[in-house]
TIMARZA-111029 format. One record per atom (N, C-alpha, C): x, y, z; residue in three letters. Coordinates in steps of 0.05 Angstrom, whole numbers, padded with zeros to 5 digits, always signed. Example, Ala and Ser with C-alpha at 12.3 -4.5 7.8 and 13.67 -1.06 7.14 Angstrom:
+00264-00114+00156ALA +00246-00090+00156ALA +00264-00066+00156ALA +00257-00045+00142SER +00273-00021+00143SER +00258+00001+00157SER 
***
This chain:
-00087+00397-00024UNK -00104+00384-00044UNK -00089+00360-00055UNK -00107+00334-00057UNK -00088+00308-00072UNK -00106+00310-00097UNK -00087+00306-00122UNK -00100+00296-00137UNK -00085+00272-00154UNK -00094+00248-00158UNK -00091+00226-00172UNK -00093+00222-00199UNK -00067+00205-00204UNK -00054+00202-00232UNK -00038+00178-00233UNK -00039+00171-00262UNK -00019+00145-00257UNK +00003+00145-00259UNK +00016+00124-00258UNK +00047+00134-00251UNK +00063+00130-00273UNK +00087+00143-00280UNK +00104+00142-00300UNK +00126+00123-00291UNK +00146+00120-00312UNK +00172+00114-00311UNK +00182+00128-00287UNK +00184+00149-00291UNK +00207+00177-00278UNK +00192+00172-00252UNK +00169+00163-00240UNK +00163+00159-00219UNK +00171+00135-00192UNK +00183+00121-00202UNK +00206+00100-00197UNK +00216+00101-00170UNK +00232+00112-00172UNK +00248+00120-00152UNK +00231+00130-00129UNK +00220+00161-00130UNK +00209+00175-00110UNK +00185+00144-00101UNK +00175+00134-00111UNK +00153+00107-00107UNK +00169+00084-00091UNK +00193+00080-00095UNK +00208+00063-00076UNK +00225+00070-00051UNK +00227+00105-00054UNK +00227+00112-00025UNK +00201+00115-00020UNK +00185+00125-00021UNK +00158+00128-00004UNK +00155+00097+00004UNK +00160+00074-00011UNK +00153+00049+00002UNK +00165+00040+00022UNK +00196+00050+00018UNK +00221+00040+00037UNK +00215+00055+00069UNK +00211+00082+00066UNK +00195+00098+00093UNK +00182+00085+00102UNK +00151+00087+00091UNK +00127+00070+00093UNK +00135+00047+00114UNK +00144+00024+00100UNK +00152+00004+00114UNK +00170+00008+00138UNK +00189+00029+00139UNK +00205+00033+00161UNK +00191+00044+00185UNK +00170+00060+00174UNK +00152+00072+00200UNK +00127+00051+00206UNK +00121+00029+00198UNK +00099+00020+00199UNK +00098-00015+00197UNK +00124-00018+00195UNK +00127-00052+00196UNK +00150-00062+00217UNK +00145-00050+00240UNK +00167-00041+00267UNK +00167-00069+00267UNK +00153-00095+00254UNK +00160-00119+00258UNK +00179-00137+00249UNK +00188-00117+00220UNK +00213-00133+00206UNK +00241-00126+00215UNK +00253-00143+00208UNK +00284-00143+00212UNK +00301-00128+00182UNK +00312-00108+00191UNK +00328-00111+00168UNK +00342-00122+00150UNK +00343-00145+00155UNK +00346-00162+00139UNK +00322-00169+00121UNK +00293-00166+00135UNK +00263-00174+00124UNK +00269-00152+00106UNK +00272-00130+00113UNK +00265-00110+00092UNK +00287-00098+00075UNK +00303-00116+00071UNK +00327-00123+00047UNK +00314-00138+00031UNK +00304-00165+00042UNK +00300-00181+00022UNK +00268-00157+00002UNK +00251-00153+00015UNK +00222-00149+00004UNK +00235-00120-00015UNK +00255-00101+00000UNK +00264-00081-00019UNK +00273-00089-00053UNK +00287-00104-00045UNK +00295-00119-00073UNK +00281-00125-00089UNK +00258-00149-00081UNK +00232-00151-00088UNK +00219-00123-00104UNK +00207-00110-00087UNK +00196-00082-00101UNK +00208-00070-00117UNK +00233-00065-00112UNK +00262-00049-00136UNK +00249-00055-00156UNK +00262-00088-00155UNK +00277-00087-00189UNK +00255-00108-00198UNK +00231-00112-00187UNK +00213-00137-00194UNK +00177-00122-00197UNK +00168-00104-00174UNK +00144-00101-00175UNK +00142-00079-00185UNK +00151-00051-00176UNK +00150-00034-00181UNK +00155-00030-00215UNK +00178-00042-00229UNK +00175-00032-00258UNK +00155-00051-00270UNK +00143-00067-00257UNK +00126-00088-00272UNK +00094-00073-00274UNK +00092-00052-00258UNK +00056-00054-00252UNK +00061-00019-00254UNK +00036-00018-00256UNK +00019+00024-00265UNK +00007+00022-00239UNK +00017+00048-00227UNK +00003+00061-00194UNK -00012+00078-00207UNK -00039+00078-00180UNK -00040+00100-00180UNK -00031+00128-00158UNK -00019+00144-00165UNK -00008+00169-00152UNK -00019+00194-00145UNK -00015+00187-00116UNK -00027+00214-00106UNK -00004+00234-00108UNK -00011+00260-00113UNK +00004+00277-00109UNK +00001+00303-00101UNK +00013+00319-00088UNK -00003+00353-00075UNK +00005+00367-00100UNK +00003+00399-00098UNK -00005+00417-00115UNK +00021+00417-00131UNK +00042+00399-00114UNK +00071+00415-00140UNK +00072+00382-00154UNK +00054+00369-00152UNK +00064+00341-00174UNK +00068+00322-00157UNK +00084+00329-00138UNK +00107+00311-00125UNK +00088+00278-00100UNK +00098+00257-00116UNK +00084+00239-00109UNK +00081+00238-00074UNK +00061+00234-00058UNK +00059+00232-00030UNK +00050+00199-00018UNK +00038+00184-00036UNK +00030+00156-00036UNK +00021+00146-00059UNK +00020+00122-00070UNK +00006+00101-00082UNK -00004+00077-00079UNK -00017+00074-00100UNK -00042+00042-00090UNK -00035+00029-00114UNK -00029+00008-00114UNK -00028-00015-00137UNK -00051-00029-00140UNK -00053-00040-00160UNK -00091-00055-00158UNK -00085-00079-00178UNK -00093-00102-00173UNK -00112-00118-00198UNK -00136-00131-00191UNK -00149-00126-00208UNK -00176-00125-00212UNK -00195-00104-00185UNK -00199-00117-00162UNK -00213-00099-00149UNK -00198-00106-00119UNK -00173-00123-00127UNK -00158-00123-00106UNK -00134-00102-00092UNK -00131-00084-00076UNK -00108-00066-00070UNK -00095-00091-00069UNK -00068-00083-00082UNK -00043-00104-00079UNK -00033-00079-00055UNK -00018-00053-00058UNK +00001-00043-00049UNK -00014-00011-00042UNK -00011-00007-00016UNK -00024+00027-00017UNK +00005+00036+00007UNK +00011+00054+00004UNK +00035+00062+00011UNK +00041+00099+00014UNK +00053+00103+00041UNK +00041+00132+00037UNK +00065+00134+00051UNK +00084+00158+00045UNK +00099+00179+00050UNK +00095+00192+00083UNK +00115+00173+00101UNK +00091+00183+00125UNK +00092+00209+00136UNK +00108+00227+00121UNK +00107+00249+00123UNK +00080+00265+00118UNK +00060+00245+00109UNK +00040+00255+00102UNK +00016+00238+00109UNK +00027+00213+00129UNK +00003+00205+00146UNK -00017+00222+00161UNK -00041+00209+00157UNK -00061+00221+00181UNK -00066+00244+00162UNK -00064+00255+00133UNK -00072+00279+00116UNK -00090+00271+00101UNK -00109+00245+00093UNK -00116+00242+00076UNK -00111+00229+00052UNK -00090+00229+00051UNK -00075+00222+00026UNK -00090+00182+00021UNK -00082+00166+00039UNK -00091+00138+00031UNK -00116+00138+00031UNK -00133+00151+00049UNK -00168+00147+00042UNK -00178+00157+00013UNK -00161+00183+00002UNK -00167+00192-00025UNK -00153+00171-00042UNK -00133+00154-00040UNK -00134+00135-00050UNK -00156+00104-00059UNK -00151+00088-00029UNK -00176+00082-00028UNK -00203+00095-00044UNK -00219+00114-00029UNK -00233+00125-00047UNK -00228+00126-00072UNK -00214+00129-00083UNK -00208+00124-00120UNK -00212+00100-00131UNK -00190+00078-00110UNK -00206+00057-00123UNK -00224+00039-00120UNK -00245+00046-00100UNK -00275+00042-00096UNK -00294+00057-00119UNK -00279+00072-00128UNK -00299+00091-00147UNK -00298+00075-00173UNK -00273+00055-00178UNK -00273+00040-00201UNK -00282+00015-00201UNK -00286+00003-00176UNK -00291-00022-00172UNK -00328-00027-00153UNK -00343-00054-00154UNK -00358-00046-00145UNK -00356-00058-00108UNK -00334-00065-00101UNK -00321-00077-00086UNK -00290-00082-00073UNK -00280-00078-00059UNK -00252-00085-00051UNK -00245-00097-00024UNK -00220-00124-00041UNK -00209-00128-00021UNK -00179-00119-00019UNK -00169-00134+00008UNK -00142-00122+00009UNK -00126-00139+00031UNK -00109-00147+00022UNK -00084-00159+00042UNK -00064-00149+00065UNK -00071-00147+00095UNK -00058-00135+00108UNK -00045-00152+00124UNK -00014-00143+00131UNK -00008-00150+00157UNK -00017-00144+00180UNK -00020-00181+00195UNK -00037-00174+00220UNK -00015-00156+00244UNK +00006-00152+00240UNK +00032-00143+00264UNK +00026-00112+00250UNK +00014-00104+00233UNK +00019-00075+00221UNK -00012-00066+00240UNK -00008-00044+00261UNK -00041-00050+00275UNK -00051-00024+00255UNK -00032+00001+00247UNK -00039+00020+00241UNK -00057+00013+00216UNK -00050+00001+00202UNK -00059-00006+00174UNK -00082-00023+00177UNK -00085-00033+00192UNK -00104-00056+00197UNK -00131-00036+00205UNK -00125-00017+00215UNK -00146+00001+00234UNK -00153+00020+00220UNK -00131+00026+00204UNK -00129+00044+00183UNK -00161+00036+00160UNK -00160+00009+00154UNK -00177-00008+00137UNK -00195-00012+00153UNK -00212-00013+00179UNK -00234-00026+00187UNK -00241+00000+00191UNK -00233+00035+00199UNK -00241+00052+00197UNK -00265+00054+00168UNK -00245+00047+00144UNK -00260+00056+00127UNK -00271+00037+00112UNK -00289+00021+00129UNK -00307-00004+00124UNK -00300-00032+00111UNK -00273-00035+00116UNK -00271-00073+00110UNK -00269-00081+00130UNK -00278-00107+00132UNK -00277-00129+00148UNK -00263-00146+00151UNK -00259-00170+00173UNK -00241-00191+00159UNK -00256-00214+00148UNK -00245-00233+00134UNK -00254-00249+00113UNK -00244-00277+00120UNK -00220-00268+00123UNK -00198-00300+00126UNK -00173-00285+00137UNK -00149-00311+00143UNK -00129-00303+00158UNK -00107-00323+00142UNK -00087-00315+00140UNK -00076-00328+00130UNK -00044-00337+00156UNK -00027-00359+00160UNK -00006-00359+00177UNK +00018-00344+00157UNK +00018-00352+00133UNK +00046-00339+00117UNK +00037-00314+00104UNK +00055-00299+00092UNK +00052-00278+00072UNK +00056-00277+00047UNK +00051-00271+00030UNK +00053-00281-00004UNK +00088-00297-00015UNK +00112-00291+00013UNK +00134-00304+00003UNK +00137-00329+00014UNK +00126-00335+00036UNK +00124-00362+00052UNK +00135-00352+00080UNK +00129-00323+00091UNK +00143-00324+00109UNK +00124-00321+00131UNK +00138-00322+00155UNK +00119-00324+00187UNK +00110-00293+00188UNK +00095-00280+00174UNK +00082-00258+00185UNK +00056-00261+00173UNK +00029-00266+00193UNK +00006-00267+00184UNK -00013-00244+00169UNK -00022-00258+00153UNK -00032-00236+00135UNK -00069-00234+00136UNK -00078-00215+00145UNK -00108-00212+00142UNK -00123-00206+00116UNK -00146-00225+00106UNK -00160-00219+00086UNK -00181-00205+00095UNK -00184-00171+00076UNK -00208-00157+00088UNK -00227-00153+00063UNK -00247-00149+00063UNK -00260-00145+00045UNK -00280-00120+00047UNK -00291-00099+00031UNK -00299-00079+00039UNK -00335-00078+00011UNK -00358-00090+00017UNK -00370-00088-00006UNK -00374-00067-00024UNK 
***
């Protein structure tokens, strides 16, 4: 069973390994070096700046989160120990249930995620060549009404 909550302080940590995984199982396109720089980034810059929301199973313990502003997913991120369970569609689903619309920014080299999102009804919209830091990995705009 997931059930969703927002995230605390004390949730920190366990939220920047699930991201650091996440990305290690699912962005087979970066260099470690890519994912030094963007770790840093998330540490000490996004993560204490913004409220998730948190999925979590029966003992608390976080399994993924979705970042949002306005009706945009910034960040959905899942523990892939717990891919393919549900866990990001009950996300998603949550925040469709707040919004009357969503979009969302994917890497086009990420296929899982990309498929992951046209499964559960977005489209593409636009394409972008850079990614929000100026770098060479293309990013897809999807939109889901």
């Amino acid at each position: 069973m997931t059930t969703i909550r927002f995230s605390s302080p004390s949730d920190l940590p366990i939220l920047f390994d699930i991201w650091h995984a996440a990305v290690r199982a699912t962005h087979t396109f970066l260099t470690e070096q890519d994912i030094a720089f963007y770790a840093e980034q998330v540490r000490d810059t996004y993560l204490p700046s913004c409220s998730f929301h948190v999925a979590v199973g029966a003992d608390d313990q976080p399994r993924g989160f979705l970042g949002m502003t306005g009706s945009k997913i910034d960040a959905l991120f899942i523990d892939p120990a717990h891919h393919g369970q549900g866990v990001g569609r009950a996300l998603v689903d949550h925040a469709a249930s707040h919004s009357d619309g969503l979009t969302v920014d994917v890497n086009e080299q990420n296929e899982g995620a990309c498929a992951f999102y046209r499964k559960l009804g977005f489209h593409q919209v636009g394409r972008s060549e850079l990614d929000d830091s100026g770098r060479p990995f293309p990013i897809l705009h999807l939109a889901r009404p």
